[in-house]
N, C-alpha and C positions, 0 to 999 in steps of 0.2 A: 577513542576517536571514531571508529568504525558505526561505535552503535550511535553516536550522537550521531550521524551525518547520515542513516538510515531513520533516523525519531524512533531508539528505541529504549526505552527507561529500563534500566539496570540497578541493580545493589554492589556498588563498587567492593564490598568487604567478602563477597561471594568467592572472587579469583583469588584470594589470599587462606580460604580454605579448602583449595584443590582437594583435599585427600578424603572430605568429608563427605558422604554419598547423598547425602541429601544437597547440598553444592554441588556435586559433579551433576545430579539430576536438573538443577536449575541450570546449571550451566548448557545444558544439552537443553534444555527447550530453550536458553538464548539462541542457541544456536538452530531451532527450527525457526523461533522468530526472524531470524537474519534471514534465511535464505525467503520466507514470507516477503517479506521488507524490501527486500535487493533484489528480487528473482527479477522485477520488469523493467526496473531502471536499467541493471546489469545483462539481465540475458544468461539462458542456463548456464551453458559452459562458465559464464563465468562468477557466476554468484556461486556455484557447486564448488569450483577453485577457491574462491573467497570462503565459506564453509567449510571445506577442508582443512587448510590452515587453520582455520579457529579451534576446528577439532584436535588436530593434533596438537598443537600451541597446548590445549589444556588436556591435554588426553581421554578423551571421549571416541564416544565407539565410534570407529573409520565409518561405518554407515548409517552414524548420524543424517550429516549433509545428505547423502543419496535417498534414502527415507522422505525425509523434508521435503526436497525438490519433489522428488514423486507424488508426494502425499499434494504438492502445492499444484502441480501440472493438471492433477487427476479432479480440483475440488472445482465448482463453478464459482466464476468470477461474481466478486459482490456487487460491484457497478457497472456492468458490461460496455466499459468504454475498451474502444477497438483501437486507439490511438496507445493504451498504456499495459492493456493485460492482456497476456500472451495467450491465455487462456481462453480469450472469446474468438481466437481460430483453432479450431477443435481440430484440423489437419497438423497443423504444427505443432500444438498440445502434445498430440498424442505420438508424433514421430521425435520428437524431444523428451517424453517419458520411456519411450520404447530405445532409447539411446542409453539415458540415465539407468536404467532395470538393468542394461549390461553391467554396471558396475556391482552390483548388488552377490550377492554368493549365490551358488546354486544349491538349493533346499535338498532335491533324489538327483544323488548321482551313480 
């Protein structure tokens, strides 16, 4: 239901073989598609909550979702409409990946 109401085409027979790595791989790029798909209608905190769940639900790496958002905050918007992509205030952009990056591990500690 999640992905029809975001428009995003799926292989329903994929979630029924969790254990297979080539399926948990697909699985995880559904899951960057969502947060792509969700991030401006929902807004980050909550499409990254929405992406979570999904990760966990199927078990995918915890920083799937935070990857994603990052990866989606940090790229230039396709249509630069100001009304629907977060991304065309390059202030908020970036203080909402710089929020996001806290979730992420730290590489030298």
């Amino acid at each position: 239901k999640i992905f029809s109401s975001y428009d995003l085409s799926f292989d329903p027979s994929v979630f029924s073989q969790s254990s297979d790595p080539a399926a948990k791989e697909t699985m995880q790029n559904y899951c960057e598609q969502l947060v792509w798909k969700a991030a401006n209608s929902l807004g980050p905190k909550s499409v990254l909550k929405l992406a979570r769940k999904f990760a966990s639900t199927f078990g995918l790496d915890k920083y799937c979702p935070v990857s994603a958002l990052v990866k989606f905050l940090l790229s230039f918007p396709v249509t630069p409409d100001t009304n629907y992509d977060i991304r065309c205030n390059v202030i908020i952009a970036e203080e909402e990946a710089r929020s996001v990056l806290l979730c992420m591990p730290i590489l030298n500690q």
